[in-house]
PyMOL Python script that loads the backbone (N, CA, C, O; Angstrom):
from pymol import cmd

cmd.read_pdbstr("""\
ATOM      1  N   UNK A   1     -18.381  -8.606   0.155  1.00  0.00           N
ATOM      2  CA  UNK A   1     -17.759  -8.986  -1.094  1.00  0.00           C
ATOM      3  C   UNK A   1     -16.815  -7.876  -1.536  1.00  0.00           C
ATOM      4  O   UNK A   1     -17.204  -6.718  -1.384  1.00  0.00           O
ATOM      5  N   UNK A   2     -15.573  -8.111  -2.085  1.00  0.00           N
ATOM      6  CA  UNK A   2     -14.921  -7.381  -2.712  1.00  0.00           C
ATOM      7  C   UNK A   2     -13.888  -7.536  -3.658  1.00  0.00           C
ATOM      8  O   UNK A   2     -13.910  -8.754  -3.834  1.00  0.00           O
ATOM      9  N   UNK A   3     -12.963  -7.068  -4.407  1.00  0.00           N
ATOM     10  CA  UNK A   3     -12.565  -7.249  -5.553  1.00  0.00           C
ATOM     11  C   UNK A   3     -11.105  -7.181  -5.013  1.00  0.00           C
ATOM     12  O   UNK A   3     -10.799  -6.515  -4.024  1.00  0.00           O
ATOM     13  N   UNK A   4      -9.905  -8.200  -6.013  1.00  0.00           N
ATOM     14  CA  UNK A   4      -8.965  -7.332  -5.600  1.00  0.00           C
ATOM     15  C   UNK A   4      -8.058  -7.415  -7.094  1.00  0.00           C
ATOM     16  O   UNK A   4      -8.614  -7.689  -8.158  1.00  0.00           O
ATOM     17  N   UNK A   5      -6.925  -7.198  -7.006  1.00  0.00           N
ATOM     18  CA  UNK A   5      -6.383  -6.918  -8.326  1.00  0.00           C
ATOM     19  C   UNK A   5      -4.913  -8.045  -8.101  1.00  0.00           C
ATOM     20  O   UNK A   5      -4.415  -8.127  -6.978  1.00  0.00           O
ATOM     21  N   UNK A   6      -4.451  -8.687  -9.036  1.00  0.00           N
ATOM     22  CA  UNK A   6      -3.669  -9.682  -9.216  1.00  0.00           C
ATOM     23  C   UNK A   6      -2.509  -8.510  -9.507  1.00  0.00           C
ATOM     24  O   UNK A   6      -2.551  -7.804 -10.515  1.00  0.00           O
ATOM     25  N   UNK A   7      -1.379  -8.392  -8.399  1.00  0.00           N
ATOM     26  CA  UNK A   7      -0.628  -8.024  -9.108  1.00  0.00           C
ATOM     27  C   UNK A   7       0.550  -8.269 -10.031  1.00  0.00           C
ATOM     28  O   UNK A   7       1.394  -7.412 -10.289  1.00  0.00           O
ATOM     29  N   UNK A   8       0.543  -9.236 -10.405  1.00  0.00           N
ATOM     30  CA  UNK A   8       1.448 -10.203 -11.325  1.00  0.00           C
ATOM     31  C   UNK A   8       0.843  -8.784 -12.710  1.00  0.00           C
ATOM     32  O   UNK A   8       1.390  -7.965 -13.449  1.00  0.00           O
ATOM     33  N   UNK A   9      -0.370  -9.173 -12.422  1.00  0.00           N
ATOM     34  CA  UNK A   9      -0.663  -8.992 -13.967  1.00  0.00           C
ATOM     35  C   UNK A   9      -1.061  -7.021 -13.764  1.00  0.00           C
ATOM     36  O   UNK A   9      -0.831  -6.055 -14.491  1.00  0.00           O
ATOM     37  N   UNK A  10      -1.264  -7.067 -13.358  1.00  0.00           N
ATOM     38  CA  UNK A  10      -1.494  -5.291 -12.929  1.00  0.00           C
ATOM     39  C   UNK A  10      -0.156  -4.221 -13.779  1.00  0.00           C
ATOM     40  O   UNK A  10       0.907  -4.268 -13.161  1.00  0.00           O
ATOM     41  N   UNK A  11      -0.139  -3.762 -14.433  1.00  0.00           N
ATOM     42  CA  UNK A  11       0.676  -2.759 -15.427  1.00  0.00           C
ATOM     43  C   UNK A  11       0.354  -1.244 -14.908  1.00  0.00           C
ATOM     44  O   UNK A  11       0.696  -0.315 -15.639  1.00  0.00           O
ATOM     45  N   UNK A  12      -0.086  -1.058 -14.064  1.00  0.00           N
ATOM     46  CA  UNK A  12      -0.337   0.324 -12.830  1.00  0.00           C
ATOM     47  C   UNK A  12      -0.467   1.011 -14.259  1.00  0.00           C
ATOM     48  O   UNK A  12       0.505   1.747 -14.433  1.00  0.00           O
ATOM     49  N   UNK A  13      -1.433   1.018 -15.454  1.00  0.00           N
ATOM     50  CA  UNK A  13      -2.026   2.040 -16.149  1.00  0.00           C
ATOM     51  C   UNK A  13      -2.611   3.226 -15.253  1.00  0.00           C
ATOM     52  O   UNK A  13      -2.327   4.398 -15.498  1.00  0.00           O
ATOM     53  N   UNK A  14      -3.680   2.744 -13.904  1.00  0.00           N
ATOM     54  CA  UNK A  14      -4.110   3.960 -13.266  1.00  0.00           C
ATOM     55  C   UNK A  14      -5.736   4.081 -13.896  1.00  0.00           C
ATOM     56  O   UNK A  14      -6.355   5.092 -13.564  1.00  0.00           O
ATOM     57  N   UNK A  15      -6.350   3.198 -14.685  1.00  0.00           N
ATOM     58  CA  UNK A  15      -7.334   3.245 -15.257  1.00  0.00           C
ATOM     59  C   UNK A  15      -8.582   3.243 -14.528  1.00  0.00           C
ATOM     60  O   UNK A  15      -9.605   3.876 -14.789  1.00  0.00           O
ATOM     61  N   UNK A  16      -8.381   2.536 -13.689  1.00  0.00           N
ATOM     62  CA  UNK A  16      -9.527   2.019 -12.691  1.00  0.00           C
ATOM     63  C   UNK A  16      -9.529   2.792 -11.466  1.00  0.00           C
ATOM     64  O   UNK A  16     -10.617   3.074 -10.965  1.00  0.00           O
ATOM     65  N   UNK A  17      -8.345   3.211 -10.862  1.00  0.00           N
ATOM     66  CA  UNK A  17      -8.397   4.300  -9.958  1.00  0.00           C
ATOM     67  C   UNK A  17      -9.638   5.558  -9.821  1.00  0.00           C
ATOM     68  O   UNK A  17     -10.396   5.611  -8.852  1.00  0.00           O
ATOM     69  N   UNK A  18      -9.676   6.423 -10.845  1.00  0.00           N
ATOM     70  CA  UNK A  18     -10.404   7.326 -10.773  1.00  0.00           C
ATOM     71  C   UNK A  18     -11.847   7.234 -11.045  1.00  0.00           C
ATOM     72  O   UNK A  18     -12.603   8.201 -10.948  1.00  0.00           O
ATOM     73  N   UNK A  19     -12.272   5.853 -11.445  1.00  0.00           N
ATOM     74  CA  UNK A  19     -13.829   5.280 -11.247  1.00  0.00           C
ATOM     75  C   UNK A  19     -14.322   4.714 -10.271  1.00  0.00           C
ATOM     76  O   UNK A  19     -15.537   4.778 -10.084  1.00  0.00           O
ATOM     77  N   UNK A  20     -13.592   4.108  -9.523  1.00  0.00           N
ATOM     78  CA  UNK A  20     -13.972   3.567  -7.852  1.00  0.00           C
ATOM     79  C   UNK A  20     -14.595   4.590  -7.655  1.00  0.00           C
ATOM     80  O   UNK A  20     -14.129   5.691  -7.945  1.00  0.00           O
ATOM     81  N   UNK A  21     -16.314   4.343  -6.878  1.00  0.00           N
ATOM     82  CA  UNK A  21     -17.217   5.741  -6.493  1.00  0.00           C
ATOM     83  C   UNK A  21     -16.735   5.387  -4.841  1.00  0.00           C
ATOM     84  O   UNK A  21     -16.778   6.374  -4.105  1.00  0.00           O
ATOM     85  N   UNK A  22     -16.295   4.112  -4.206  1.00  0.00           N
ATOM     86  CA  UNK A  22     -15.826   3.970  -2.778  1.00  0.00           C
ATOM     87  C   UNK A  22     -14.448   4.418  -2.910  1.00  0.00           C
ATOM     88  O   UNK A  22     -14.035   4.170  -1.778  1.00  0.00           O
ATOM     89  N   UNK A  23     -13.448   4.922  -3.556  1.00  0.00           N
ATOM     90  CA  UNK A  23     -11.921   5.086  -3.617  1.00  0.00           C
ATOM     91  C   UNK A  23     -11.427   3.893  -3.085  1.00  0.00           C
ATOM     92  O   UNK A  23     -10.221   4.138  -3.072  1.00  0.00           O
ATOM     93  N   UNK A  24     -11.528   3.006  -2.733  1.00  0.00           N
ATOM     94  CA  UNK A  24     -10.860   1.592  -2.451  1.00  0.00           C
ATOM     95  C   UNK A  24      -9.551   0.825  -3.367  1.00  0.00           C
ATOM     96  O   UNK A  24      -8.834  -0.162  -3.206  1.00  0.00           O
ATOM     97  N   UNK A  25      -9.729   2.020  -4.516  1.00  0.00           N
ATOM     98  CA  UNK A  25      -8.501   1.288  -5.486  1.00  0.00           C
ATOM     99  C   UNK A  25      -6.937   2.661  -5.077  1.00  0.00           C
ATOM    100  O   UNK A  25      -7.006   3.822  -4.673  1.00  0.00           O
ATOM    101  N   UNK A  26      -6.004   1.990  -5.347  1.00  0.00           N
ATOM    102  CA  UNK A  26      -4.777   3.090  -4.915  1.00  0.00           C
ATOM    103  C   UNK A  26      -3.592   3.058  -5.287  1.00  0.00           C
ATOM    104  O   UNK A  26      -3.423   1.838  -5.283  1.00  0.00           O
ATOM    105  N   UNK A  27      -2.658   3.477  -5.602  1.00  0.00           N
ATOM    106  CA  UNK A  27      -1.395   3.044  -5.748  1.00  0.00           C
ATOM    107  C   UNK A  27      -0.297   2.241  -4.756  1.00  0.00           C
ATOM    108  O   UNK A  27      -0.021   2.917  -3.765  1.00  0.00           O
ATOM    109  N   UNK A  28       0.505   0.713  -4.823  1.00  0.00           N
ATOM    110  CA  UNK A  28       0.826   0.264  -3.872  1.00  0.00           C
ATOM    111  C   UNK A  28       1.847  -0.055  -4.877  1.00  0.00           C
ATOM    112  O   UNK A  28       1.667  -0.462  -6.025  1.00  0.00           O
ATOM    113  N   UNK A  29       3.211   0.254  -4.119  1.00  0.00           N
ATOM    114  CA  UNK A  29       4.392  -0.572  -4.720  1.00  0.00           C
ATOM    115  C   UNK A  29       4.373  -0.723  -6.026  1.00  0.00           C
ATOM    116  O   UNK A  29       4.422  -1.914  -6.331  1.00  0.00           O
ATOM    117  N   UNK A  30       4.316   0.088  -7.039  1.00  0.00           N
ATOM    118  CA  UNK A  30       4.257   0.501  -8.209  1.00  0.00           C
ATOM    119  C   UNK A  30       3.144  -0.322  -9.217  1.00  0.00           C
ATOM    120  O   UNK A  30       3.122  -0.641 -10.406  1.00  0.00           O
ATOM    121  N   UNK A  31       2.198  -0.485  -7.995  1.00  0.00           N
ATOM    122  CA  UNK A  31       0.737  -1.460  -8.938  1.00  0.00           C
ATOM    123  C   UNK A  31      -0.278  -0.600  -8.295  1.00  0.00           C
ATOM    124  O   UNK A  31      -0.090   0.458  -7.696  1.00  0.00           O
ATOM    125  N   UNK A  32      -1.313  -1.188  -8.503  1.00  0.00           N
ATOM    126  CA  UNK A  32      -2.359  -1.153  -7.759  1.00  0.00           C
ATOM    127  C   UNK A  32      -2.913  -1.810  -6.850  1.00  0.00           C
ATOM    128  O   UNK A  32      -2.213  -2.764  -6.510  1.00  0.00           O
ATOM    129  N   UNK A  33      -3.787  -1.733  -6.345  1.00  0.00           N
ATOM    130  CA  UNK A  33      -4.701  -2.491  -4.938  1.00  0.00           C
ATOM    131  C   UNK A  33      -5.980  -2.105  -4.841  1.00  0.00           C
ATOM    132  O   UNK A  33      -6.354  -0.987  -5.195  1.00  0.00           O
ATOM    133  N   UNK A  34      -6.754  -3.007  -4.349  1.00  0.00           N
ATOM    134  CA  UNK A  34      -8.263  -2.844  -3.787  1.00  0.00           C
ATOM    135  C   UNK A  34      -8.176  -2.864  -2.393  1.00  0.00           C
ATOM    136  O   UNK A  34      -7.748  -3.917  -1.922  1.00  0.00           O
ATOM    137  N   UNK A  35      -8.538  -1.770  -1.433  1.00  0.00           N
ATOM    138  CA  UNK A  35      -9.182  -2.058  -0.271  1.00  0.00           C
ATOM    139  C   UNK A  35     -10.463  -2.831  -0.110  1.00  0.00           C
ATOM    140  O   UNK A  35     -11.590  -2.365  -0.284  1.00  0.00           O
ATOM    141  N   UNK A  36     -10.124  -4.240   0.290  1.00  0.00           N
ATOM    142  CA  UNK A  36     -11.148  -5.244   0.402  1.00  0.00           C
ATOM    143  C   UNK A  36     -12.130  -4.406   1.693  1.00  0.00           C
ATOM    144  O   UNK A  36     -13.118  -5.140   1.725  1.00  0.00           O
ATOM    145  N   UNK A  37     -12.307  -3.624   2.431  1.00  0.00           N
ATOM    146  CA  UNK A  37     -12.871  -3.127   3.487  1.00  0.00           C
ATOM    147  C   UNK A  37     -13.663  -2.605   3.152  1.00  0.00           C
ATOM    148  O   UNK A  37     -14.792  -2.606   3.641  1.00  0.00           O
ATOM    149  N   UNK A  38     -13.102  -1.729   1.770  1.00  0.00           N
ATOM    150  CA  UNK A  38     -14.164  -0.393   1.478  1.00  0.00           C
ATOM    151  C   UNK A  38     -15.171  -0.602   0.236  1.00  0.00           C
ATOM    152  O   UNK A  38     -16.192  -0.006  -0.107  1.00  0.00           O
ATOM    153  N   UNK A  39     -14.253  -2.009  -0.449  1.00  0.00           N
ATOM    154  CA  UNK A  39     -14.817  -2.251  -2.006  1.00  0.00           C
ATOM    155  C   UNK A  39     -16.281  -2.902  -1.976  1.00  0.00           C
ATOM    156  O   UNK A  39     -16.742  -3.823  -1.302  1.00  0.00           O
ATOM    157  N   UNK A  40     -16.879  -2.013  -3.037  1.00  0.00           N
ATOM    158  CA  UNK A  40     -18.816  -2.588  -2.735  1.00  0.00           C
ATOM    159  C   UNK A  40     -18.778  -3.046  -4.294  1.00  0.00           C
ATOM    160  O   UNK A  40     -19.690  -2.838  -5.094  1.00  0.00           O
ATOM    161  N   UNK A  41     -17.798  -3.576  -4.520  1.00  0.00           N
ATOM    162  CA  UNK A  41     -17.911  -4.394  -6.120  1.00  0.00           C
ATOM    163  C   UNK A  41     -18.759  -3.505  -6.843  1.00  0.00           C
ATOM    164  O   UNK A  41     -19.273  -3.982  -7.855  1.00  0.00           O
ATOM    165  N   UNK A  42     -19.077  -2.084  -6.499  1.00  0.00           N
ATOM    166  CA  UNK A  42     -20.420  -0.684  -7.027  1.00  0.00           C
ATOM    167  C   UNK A  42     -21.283  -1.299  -7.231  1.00  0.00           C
ATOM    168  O   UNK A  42     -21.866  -1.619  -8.267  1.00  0.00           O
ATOM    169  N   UNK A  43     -21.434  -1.530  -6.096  1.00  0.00           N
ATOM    170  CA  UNK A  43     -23.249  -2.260  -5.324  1.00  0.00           C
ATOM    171  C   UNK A  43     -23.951  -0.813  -5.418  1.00  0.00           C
ATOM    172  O   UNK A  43     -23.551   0.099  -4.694  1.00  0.00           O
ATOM    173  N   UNK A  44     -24.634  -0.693  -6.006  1.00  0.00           N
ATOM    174  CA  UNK A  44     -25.991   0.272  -6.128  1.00  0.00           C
ATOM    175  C   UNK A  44     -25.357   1.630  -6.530  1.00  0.00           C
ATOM    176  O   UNK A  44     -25.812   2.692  -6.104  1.00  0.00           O
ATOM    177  N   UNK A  45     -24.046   1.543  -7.556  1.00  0.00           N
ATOM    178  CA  UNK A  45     -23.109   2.526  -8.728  1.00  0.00           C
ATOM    179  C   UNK A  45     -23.235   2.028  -9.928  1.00  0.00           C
ATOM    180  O   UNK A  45     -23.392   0.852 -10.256  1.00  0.00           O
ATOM    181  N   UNK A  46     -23.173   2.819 -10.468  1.00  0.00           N
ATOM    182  CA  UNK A  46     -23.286   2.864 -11.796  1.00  0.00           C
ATOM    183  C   UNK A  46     -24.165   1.244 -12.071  1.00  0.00           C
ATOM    184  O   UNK A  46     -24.619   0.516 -11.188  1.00  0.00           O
ATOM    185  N   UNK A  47     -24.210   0.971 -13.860  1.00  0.00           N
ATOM    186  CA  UNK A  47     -24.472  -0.787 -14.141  1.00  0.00           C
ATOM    187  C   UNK A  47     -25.026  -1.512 -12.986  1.00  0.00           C
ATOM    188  O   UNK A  47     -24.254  -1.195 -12.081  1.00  0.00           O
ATOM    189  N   UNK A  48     -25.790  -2.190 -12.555  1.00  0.00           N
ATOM    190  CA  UNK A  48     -25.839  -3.302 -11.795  1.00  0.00           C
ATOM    191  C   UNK A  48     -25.315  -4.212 -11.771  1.00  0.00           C
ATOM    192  O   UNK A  48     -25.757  -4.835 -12.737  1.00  0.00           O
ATOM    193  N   UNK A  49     -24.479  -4.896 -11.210  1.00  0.00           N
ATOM    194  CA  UNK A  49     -23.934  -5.989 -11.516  1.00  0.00           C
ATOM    195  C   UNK A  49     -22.484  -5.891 -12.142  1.00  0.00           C
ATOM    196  O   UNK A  49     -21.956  -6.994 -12.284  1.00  0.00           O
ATOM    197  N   UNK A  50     -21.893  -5.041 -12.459  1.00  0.00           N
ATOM    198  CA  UNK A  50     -20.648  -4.806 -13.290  1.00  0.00           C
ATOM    199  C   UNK A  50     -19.957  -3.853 -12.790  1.00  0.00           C
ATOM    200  O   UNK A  50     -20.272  -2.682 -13.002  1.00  0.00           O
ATOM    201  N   UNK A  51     -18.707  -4.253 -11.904  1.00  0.00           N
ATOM    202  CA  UNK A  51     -18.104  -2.656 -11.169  1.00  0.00           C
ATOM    203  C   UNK A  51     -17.387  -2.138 -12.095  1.00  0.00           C
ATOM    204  O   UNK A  51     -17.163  -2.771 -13.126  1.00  0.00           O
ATOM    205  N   UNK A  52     -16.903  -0.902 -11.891  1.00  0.00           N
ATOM    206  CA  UNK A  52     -16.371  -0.218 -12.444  1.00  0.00           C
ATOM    207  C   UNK A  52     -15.083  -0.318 -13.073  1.00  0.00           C
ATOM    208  O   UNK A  52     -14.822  -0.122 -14.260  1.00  0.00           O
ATOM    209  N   UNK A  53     -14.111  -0.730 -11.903  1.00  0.00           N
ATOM    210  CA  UNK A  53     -12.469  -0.973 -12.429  1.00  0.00           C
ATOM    211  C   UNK A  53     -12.852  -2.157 -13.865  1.00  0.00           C
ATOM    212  O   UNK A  53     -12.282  -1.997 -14.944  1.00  0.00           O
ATOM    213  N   UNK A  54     -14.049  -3.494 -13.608  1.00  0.00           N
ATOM    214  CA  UNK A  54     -13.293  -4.656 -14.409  1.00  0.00           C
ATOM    215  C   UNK A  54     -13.867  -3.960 -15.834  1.00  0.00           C
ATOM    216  O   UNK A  54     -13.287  -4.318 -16.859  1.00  0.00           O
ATOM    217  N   UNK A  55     -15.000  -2.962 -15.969  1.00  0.00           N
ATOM    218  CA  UNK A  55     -14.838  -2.211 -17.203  1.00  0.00           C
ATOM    219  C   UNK A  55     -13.689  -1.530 -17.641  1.00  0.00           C
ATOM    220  O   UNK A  55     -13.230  -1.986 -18.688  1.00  0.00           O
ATOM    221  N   UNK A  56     -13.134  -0.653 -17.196  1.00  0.00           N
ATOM    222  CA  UNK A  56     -12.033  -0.049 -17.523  1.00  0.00           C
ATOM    223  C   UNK A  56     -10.370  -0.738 -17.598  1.00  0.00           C
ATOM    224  O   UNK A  56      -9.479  -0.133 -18.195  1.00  0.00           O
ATOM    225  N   UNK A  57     -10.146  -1.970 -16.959  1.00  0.00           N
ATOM    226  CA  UNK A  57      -9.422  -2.418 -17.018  1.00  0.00           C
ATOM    227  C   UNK A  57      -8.992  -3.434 -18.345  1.00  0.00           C
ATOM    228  O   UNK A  57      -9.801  -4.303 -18.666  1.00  0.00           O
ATOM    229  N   UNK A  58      -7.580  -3.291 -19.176  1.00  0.00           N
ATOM    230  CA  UNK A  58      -7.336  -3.843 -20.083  1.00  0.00           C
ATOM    231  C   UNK A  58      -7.029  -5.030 -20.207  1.00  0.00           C
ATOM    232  O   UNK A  58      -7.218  -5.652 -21.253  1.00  0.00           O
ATOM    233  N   UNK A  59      -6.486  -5.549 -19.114  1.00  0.00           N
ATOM    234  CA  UNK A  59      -5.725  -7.040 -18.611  1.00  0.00           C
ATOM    235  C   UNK A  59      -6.799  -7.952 -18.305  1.00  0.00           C
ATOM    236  O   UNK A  59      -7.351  -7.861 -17.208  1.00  0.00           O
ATOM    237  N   UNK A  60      -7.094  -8.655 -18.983  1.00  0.00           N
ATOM    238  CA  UNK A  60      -8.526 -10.307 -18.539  1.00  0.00           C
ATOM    239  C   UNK A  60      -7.368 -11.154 -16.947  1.00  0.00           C
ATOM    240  O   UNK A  60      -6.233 -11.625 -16.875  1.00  0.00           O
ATOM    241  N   UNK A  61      -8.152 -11.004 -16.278  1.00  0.00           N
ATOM    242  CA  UNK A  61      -8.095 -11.845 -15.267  1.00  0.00           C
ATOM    243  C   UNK A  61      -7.386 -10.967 -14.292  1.00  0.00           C
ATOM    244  O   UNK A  61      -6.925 -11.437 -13.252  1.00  0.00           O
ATOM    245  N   UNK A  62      -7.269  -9.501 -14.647  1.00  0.00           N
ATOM    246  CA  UNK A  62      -6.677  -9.072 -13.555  1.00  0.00           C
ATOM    247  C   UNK A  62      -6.932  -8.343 -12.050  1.00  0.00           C
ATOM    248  O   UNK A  62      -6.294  -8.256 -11.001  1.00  0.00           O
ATOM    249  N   UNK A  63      -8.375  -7.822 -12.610  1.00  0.00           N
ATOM    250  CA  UNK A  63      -9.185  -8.012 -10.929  1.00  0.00           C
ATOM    251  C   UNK A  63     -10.113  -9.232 -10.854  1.00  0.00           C
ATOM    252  O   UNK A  63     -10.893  -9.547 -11.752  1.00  0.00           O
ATOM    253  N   UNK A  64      -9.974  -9.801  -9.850  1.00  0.00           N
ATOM    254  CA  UNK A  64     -11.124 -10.656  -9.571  1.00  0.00           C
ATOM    255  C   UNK A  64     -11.785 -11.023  -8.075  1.00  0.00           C
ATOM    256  O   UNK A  64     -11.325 -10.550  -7.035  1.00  0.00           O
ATOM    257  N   UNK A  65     -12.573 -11.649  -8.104  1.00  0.00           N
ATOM    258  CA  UNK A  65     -13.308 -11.684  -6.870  1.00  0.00           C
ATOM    259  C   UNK A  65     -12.105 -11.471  -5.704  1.00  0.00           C
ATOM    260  O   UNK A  65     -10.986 -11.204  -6.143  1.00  0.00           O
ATOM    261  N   UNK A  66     -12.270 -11.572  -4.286  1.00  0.00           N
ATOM    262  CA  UNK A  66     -11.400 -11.653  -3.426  1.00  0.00           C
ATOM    263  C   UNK A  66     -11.601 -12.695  -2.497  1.00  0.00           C
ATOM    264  O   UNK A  66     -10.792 -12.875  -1.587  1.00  0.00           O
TER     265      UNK A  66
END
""", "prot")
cmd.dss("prot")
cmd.show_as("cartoon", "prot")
cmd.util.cbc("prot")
cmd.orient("prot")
């Protein structure tokens, strides 16, 4: 399972970057991205059940499942 980020809606704030505990999030073409390879949706990080980026992120609907 992994997350990825819509970039329509992505405003490359940079918010979610530095909470990924897998680094799977990054700068791409002046947005962001999820490495679907590396992303553990923070399977057994922080919260259960709640990864990290869709807390920190301001935009509704802008990461979502992959």
């Amino acid at each position: 399972m992994a997350l990825q980020i819509i970039r329509e809606l992505c405003t490359a704030c940079g918010d979610c970057e530095p909470l990924c505990p897998t680094q799977s999030i990054s700068a791409w073409k002046g947005v962001y991205r999820i490495d679907a390879a590396t992303c553990s949706e923070c399977e057994g990080d922080g919260e259960p059940g709640v990864p990290q980026c869709l807390d920190a992120c301001m935009e509704e609907d802008c990461i979502v499942p992959a």
